[in-house]
N, C-alpha and C positions, 0 to 999 in steps of 0.2 A: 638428755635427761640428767648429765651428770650438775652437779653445784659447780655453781661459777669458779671456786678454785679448785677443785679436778680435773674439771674443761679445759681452764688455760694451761695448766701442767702439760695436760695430755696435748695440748697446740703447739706448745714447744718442744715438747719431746718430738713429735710426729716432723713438726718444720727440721728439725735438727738431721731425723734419721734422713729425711727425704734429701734435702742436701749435701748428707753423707754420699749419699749413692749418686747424687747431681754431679758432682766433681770428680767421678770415676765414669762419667760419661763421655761418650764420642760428640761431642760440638755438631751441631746440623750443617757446618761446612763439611768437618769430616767425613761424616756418615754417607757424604756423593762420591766417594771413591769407595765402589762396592769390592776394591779389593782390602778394603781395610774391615770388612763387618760379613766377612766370609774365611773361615774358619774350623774346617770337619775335624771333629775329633772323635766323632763319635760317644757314646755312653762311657766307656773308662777313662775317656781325655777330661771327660767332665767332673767324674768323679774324681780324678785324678786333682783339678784345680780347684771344684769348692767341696773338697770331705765332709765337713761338717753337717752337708747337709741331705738328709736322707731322701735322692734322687728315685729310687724306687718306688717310694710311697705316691713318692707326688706324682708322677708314671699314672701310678693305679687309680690314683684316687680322681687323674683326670681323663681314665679309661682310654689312655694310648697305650700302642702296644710297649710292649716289656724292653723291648731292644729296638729304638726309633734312628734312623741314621739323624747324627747331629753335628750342626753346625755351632760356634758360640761366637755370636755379633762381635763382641767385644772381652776380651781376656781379662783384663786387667776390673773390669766390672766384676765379674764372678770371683776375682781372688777377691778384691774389697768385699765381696757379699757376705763368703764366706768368715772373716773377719767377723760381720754383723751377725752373722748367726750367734757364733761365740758368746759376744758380750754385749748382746742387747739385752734388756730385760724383760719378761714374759709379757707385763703391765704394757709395756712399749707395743711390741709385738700385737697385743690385744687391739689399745688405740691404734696404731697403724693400720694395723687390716679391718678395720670396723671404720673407720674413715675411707679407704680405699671402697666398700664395700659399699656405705653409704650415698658416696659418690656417684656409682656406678647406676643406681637405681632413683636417683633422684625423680625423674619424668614421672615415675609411679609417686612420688610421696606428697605429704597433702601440703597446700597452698605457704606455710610458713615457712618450711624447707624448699622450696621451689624458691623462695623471695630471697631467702637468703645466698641460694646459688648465683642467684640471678648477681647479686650486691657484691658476688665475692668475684665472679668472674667475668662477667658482663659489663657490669655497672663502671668497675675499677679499672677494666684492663683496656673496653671498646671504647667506654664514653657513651653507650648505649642507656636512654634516660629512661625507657620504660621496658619491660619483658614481652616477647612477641604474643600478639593473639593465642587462645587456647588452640583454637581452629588450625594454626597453620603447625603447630607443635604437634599436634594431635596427625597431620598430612606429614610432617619428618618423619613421626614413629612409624608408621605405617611404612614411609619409604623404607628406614633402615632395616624393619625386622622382617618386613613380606614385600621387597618392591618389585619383584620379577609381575607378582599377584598383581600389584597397582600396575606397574607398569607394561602390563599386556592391555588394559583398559586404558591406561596416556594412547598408548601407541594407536589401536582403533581409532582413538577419536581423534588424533593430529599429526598422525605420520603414515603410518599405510604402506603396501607397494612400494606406489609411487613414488613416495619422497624417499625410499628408500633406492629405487633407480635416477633419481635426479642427482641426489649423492652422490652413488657411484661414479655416476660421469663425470664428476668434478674430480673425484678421487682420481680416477683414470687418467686425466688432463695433468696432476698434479703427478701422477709417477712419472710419465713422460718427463716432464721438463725436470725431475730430482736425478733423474741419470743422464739429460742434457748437462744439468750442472756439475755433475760428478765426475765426466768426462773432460768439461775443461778446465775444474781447478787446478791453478797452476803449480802447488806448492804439493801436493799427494804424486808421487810416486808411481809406475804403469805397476810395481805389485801390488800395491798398498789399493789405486784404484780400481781392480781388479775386483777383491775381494769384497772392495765397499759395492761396488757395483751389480755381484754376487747379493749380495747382503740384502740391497735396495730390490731388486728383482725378487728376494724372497721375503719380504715383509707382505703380512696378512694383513688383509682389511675386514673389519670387524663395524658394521653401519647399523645403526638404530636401535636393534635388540636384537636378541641370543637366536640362533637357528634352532633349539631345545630351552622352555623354559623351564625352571626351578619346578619341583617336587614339593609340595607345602603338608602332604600328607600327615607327616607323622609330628608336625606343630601342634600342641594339642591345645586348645584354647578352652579356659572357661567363663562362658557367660561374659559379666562386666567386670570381674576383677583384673584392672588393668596391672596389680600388681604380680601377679601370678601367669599373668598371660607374656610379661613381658620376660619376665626372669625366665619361660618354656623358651620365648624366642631366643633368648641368649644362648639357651642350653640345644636348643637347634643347631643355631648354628655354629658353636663346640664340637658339637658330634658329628657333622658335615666335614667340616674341618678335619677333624683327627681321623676320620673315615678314608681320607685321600692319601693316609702314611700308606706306603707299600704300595701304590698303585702307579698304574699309568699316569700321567698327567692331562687333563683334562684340557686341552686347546681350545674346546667353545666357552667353557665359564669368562664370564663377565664379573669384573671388578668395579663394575658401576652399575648403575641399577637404570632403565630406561629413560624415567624421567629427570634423571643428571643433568644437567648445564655445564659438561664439563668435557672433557679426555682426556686422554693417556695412551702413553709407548710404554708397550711392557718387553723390555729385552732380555728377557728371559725365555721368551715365547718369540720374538721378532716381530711383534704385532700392534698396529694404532686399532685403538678402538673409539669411533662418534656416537653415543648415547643419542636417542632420538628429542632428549631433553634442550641438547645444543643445536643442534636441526628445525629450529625454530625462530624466530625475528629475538634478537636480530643478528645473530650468526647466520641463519640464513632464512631468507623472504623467497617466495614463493611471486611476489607480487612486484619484486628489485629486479631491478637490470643484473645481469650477468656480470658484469663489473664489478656492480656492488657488491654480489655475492662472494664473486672471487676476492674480494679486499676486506670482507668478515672470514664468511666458512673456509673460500678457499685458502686461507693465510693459517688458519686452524690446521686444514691437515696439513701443510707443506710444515709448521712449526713442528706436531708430532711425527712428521715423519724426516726430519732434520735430528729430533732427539736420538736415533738410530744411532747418530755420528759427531755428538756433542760429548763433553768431555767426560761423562760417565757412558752415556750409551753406546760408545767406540768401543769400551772394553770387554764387550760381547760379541760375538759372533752372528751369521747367520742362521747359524742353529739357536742361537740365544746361551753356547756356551761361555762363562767365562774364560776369555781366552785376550793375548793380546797378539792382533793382526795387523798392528802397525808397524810399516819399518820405523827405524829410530829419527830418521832424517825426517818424514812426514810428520810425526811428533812433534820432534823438534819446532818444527815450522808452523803448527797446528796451533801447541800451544805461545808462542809469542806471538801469533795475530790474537787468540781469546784474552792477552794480556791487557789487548788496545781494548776489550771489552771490557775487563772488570775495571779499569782506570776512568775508563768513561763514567760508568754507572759508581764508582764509588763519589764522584763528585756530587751528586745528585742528591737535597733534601727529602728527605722523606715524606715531609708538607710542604707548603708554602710560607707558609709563617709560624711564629711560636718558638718558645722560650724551655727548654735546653736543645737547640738545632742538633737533630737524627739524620745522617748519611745514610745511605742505602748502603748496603753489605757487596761490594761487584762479585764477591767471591762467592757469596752465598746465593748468588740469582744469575750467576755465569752462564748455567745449562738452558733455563727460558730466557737467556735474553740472547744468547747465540741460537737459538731457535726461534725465537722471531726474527732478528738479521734474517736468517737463511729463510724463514716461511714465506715473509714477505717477496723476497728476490726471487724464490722459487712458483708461488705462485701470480706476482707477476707475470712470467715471463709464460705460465700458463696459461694466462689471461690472454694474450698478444695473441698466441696461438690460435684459442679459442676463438676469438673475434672474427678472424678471418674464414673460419668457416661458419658463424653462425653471428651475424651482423650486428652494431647496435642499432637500433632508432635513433634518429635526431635527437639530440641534446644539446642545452644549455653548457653544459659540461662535460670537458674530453673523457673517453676511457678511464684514463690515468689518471682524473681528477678524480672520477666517480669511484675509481677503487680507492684509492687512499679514503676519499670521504667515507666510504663502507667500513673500512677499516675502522677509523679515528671513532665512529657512530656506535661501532658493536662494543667499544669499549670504554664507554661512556660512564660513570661512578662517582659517588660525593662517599665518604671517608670523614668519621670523625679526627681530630689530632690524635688522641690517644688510641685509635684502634691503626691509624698510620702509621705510630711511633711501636707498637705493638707488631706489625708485618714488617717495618725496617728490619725487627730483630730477627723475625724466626720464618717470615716468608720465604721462600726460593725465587715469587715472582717478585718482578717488579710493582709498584703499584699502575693500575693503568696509566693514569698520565705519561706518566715516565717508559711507559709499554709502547707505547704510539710515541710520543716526542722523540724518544730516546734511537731506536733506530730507524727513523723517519728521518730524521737529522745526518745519517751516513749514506742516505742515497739519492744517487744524483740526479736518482729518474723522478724522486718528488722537487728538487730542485727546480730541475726542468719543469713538472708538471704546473706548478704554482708559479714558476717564472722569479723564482729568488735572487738575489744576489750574494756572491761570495762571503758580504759582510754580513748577511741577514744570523738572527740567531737558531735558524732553522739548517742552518750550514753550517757541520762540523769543520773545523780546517783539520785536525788531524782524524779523516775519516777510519773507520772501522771497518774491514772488512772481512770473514771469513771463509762464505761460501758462496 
């Protein structure tokens, strides 16, 4: 509502502060070495590094308790902060947090502000030419603020039981062969394997959805004001949130919501979690050979449960404490094989074609792309297993074809340039292509399986290996 030269004032201003604080940030390479964004100081360390700013109020006013144990990500952020407090000006302050504010609520706001979201971050950043259906926006909000509530009704109608002990078997297949492989790599140490071994024996499987779902009770919703309904959800789950200061820590919460297409290793807990969302074609078919499955789903969990022992997840423990359990020597040797990783993947365009040519970051996708290496080799080698007691049918196509083809299938994606050029910079993963090419290319059992030859460009000469 402000006049065109207000607006732009306040757009500069607002660019300037946020940059301010841009440059006093941890880089998204950095921020993978959790020992650099762990911190306890507690409430006087804090106050101690940004005075200026009255830490108490904001305490109260965001109804946590009065004395919270506190960690600060990053130091040298909060001294700049401080700084800002000083000698920002009220004006600034106003537009900053009314933009912050604005942003945050968009999905509620009416059609011209949606268009412009759309134009400012979609449009410019994806290469995305039109804004998604109302219908499937309307299916996200729902997921992110009630998905336990949706996704008890996913789950009924598409996953069940069943699909929840078909899983497990694969999972079961898949820890076997993670301590097969743990036991012969040759470059760890009998202490160092020892405790990974320890590690791997204690990692929790967490399949489909929660063994206790969400409490929706005290969400209070009215009627069709989607804007007031949404701003209660926020405020839910705030006080969900701040409610867990002082407590036990909750081992069954889900950091995904059922209908996810996704996972995660959270090693702070020791635990891979499969979303019943990814439980579905084409991570895993119901109606696919065994093979194939193992060369979608089962390449999933061996990947998440490889992240255990990748070069952030090493630095936790079996308890999920941070702790470092590596001798110096298995280090040593850990990291200059992930060296051959990131050397690899830094050569790699980020498209195919197009004009200023974007590398992929090796250092920035080292973690998923040494956990697909290891997924893949680890649930191969589960697959083998498997087979032999639980036979294929005749086929056109070996075992070994039919996984890798399950694999290359489940990760299947078109990509505009600019939203490719946009994940080179700030993704951790690879983009698919380069997800399946990329360590597909370092083994020799796809080699073998396709019948390559040395020269082919599907045959790395300096292979990569690390688990």
């Amino acid at each position: 509502g402000d006049k065109p030269d207000v607006a732009n004032k306040e757009r500069d201003a607002i660019m300037a502060f946020e940059t301010r604080l841009a440059k006093v940030t941890l880089t998204n390479v950095e921020r993978r070495d959790p020992e650099k964004v762990y911190h306890r100081v507690e409430k006087a360390g804090l106050q101690k590094i940004a005075p200026s700013f009255d830490w108490d109020q904001f305490y109260s006013a965001m109804g946590a308790p009065k004395d919270p144990a506190l960690s600060v990500e990053h130091i040298p952020f909060f001294q700049e902060f401080d700084k800002i407090v000083k000698d920002t000006t009220p004006d600034t302050w106003e537009a900053y947090l009314s933009w912050v504010y604005l942003r945050s609520i968009v999905p509620a706001l009416p059609k011209a502000f949606q268009d412009e979201a759309f134009a400012y971050s979609s449009k410019a950043l994806t290469g995305a030419k039109e804004d998604r259906p109302r219908w499937k926006k309307c299916v996200s909000f729902a997921d992110e603020q009630l998905g336990e509530a949706l996704g008890r009704v996913f789950v009924d109608e598409t996953f069940g039981a069943d699909g929840k002990a078909r899983t497990l078997a694969i999972v079961k297949a898949l820890e076997g062969s993670m301590a097969d492989d743990l036991k012969a790599v040759p470059w760890m140490d009998a202490a160092t394997k020892k405790t990974a071994l320890e590690k791997a024996a204690k990692m929790y499987n967490k399949i489909g959805y929660p063994d206790k779902w969400r409490d929706y009770s005290s969400y209070k919703t009215q009627g069709h004001v989607f804007l007031t309904n949404w701003l209660n959800g926020n405020a839910f789950e705030a006080k969900r949130d701040l409610d867990k200061i002082g407590k036990p820590v909750d081992k069954g919460e889900w950091q995904m919501t059922p209908p996810t297409v996704n996972a995660y290793n959270d090693p702070q807990l020791n635990q891979i979690v499969f979303p019943a969302g990814i439980l579905q074609p084409p991570f895993f078919n119901k109606d696919a050979t065994d093979a194939v499955n193992f060369g979608a789903m089962g390449m999933v969990v061996g990947h998440e449960s490889t992240h255990g022992f990748d070069d952030e997840g090493r630095k936790f423990d079996q308890d999920g404490n941070l702790r470092d359990w590596w001798s110096k020597d298995a280090a040593t040797k850990f990291e200059a094989k992930t060296k051959c990783v990131v050397e690899q993947f830094n050569g790699y365009p980020s498209i195919d074609a197009g004009a200023p040519e974007v590398k992929l970051k090796g250092d920035l996708t080292l973690g998923e792309n040494t956990a697909d290496l290891g997924g893949l080799k680890i649930s191969l080698a589960a697959m083998h297993t498997w087979i032999k007691q639980h036979p294929l049918a005749p086929s056109a196509y070996s075992p070994e074809q039919q996984y890798f083809l399950g694999y290359a299938q489940s990760w299947c994606s078109k990509f505009r340039p600019e939203n490719a050029r946009l994940r080179a910079a700030t993704d951790p993963h690879s983009p698919p292509y380069w997800r399946v090419n990329g360590p597909l290319s370092n083994m020799p059992e796809f080699a073998a399986a396709f019948g390559c030859k040395a020269s082919d460009k599907m045959v790395r000469k300096d292979r990569c290996e690390v688990w």
